[in-house]
C-alpha positions in Angstrom: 16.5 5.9 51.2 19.2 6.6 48.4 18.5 2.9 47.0 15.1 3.1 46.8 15.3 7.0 45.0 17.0 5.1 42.7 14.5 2.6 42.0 12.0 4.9 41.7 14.1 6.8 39.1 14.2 3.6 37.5 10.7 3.0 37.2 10.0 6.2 36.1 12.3 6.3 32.6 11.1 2.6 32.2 7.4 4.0 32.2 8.6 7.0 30.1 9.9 4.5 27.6 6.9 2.4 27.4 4.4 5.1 26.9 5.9 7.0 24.5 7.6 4.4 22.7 4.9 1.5 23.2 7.6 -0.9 24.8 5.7 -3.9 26.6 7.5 -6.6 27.7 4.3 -9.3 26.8 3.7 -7.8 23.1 5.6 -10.2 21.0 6.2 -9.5 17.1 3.2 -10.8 14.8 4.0 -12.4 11.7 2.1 -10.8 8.4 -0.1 -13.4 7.0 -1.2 -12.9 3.1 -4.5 -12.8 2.9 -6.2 -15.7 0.9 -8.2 -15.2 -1.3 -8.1 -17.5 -3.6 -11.6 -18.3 -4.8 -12.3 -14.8 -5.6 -12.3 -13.4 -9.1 -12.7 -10.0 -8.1 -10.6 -8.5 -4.9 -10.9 -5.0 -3.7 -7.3 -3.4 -1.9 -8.1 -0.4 0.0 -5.3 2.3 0.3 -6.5 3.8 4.1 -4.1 4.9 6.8 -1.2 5.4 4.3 -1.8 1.3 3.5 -2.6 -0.8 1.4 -5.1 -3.2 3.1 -4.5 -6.2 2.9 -1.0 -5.6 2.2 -0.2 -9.2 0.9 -2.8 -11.1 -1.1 -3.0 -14.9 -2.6 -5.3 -14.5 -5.7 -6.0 -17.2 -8.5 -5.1 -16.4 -12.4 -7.9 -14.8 -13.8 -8.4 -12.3 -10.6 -9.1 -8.6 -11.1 -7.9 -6.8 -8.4 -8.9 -3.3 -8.0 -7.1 -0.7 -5.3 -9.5 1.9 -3.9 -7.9 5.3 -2.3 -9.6 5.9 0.8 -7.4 7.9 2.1 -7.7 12.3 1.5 -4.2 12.2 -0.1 -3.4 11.0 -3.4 -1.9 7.6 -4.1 -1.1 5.1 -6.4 0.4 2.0 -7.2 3.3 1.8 -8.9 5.6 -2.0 -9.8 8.8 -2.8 -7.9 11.4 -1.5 -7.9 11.4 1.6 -7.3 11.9 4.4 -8.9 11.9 2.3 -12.6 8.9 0.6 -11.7 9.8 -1.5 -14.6 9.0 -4.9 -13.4 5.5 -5.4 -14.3 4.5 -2.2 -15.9 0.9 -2.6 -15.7 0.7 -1.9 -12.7 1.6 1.5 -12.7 -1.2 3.3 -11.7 -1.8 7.7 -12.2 -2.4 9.4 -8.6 -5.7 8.0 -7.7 -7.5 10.9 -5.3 -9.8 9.8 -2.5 -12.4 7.5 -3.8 -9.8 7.0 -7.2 -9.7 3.1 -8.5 -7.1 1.6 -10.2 -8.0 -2.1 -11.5 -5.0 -4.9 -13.2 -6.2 -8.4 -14.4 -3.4 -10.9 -13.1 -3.6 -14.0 -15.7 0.0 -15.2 -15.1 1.0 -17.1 -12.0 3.9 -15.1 -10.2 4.7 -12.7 -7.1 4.3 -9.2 -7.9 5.2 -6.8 -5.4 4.4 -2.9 -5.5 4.4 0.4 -3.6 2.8 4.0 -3.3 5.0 6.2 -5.4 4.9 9.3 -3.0 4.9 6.9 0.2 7.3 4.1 -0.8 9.3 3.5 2.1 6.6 2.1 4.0 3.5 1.9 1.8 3.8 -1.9 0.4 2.0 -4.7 -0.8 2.6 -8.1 -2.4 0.2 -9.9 -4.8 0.9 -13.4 -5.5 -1.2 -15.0 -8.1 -1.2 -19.3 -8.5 
């Protein structure tokens, strides 16, 4: 009796664990994947959920990307790092309210990597132009 109290103990904080913490044992770790977009001159980066989507982006020189707040609270974009945002100034964007667009021209082959000003520690993206 006292082993199998136990074991029902057990089971219970594991499924405590996994529901409120989303622990499965089969969910392995995806890998982010840039989104190619290569052969477009014109890409469109939603900011929706407190994210940029898609986050990471391979673009061609020449591309005009434009970043579209979707979201009821005001973002923007602002260049790495942070808070100088000093490494590719044009991308520095005002506060863009919902529906707000903020467009940049990339012409020069590179990575470029940016944030939300307010939500920086987990509102990211990556554009890399070739």
């Amino acid at each position: 009796m006292n082993k199998k109290f136990l074991i029902l103990i057990a089971l219970v904080i594991f499924g405590y664990f996994a529901f409120f913490y989303g622990f499965s044992p089969t969910v392995q770790e995806t890998k982010k994947v840039a989104s190619d977009l290569i052969d477009q001159k014109e890409v469109t980066i939603e900011m929706i959920n407190y994210k940029f989507e898609p986050a990471e982006v391979v673009i061609s020189k020449g591309t005009k990307i434009t970043w579209l707040n979707k979201d009821s609270v005001g973002h923007s974009v602002k260049s790495d790092s942070h808070p100088a945002h000093d490494l590719f100034p044009e991308l520095n964007s005002p506060m863009l309210d919902l529906d707000g667009t903020f467009s940049v021209l990339f012409d020069k082959a590179g990575e470029y990597t940016y944030h939300c000003d307010p939500h920086s520690q987990g509102m990211k993206g990556k554009i890399i132009v070739k």
